[in-house]
N, C-alpha and C positions, 0 to 999 in steps of 0.2 A: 796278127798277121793273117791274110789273103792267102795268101800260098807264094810259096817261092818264087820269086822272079814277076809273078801277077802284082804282090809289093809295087816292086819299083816302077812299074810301068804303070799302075794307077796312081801312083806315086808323081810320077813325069805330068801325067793327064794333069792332075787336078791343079800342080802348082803351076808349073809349064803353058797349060793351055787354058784354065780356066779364072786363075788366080791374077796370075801376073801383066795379062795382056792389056785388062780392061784397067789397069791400076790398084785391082782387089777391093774397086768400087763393090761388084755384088759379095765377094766376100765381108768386106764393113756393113753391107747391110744385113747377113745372115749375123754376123757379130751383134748388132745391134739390138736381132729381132731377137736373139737368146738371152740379151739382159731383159728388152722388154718383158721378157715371157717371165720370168722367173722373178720380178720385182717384188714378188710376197714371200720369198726363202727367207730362211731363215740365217742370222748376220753369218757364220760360220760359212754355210754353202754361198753364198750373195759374195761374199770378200772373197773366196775361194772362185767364181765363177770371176766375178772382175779381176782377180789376177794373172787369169789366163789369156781374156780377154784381148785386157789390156798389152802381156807378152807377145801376143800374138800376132796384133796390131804392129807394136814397135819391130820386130824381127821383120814384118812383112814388109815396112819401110824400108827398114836397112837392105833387102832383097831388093824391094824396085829401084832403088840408087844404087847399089853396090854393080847391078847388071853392067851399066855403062863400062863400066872398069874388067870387069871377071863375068864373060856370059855365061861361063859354064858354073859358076857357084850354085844356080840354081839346082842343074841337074845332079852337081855332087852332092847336095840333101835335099831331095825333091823323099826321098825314105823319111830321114828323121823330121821334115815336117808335116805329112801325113802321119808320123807319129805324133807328133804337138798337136796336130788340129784333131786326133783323137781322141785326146786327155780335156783339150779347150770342148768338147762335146759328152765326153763323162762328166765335166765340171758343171755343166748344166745339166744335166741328168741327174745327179747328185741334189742337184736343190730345186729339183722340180718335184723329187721324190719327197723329201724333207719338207719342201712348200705344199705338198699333196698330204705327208701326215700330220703336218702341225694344224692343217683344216679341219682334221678331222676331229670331231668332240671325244672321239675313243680312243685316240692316240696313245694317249697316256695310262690305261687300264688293258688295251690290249697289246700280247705278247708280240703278235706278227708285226707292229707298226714298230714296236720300240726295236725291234731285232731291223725291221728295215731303217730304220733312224739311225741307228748303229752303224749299221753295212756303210751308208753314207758320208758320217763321221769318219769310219775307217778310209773312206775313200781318202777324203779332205787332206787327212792326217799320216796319211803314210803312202799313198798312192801319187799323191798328185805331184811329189817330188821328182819323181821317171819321169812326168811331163814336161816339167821345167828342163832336167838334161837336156830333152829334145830340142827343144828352143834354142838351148845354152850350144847344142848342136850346131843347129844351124846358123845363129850366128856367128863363128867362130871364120864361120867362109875358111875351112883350112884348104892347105896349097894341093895340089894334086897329086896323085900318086907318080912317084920317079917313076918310067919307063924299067923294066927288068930286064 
């Protein structure tokens, strides 16, 4: 988190105005350039990074169709998908690190690499699940808050 309220209003920006308009053409390119980048991780982080990816991808479709119907969906998780495009950006992180220590010939004998290989793993494996929610979020397009 940003700070309170700074959230959702970059929150708004990013999907709102940056994502959605152009058809999330430059977002599939910034998708693309993070597989490209990361082609030498290792299979764990590499499937792990393609399954965000690729989540990503598909909810962003169901967003630019869904608009037609519900214009405000967007704005109702314009949050939890700045939280998804967080995790879709840890998940490349995660196997860039993993792709940076399996290059390294000391990997395997030094402490610091195997604790950061680790850190990684933990990501993979117990983290990246809160990402998927977000996705699972926003897909869900729920109905709007009843008036009070």
């Amino acid at each position: 988190m940003i700070y309170e309220g700074t959230n959702e209003i970059q929150a708004l920006d990013l999907l709102c105005r940056k994502i959605l308009p152009d058809g999330a053409k430059k977002l599939n390119s910034l998708l693309d350039e993070l597989l490209a980048t990361s082609s030498n991780a290792p299979t764990l982080q590499r499937n792990n990074l393609e399954k965000f990816v690729n989540r990503q991808r598909e909810v962003t479709q169901k967003l630019l169709s869904g608009i037609v119907d519900d214009a405000e969906w967007p704005q109702r998780v314009a949050t939890d998908y700045l939280k998804g495009m967080a995790y879709t950006l840890l998940a490349w992180s995660w196997a860039k690190v993993s792709e940076t220590i399996a290059s390294n010939p000391d990997s395997n004998s030094n402490n610091f690499y195997r604790e950061q290989n680790e850190l990684s793993d933990f990501g993979v494996n117990w983290l990246a699940d809160e990402g998927m929610l977000a996705w699972s979020r926003v897909e869900k397009q729920e109905e709007p808050l009843p008036w009070i």
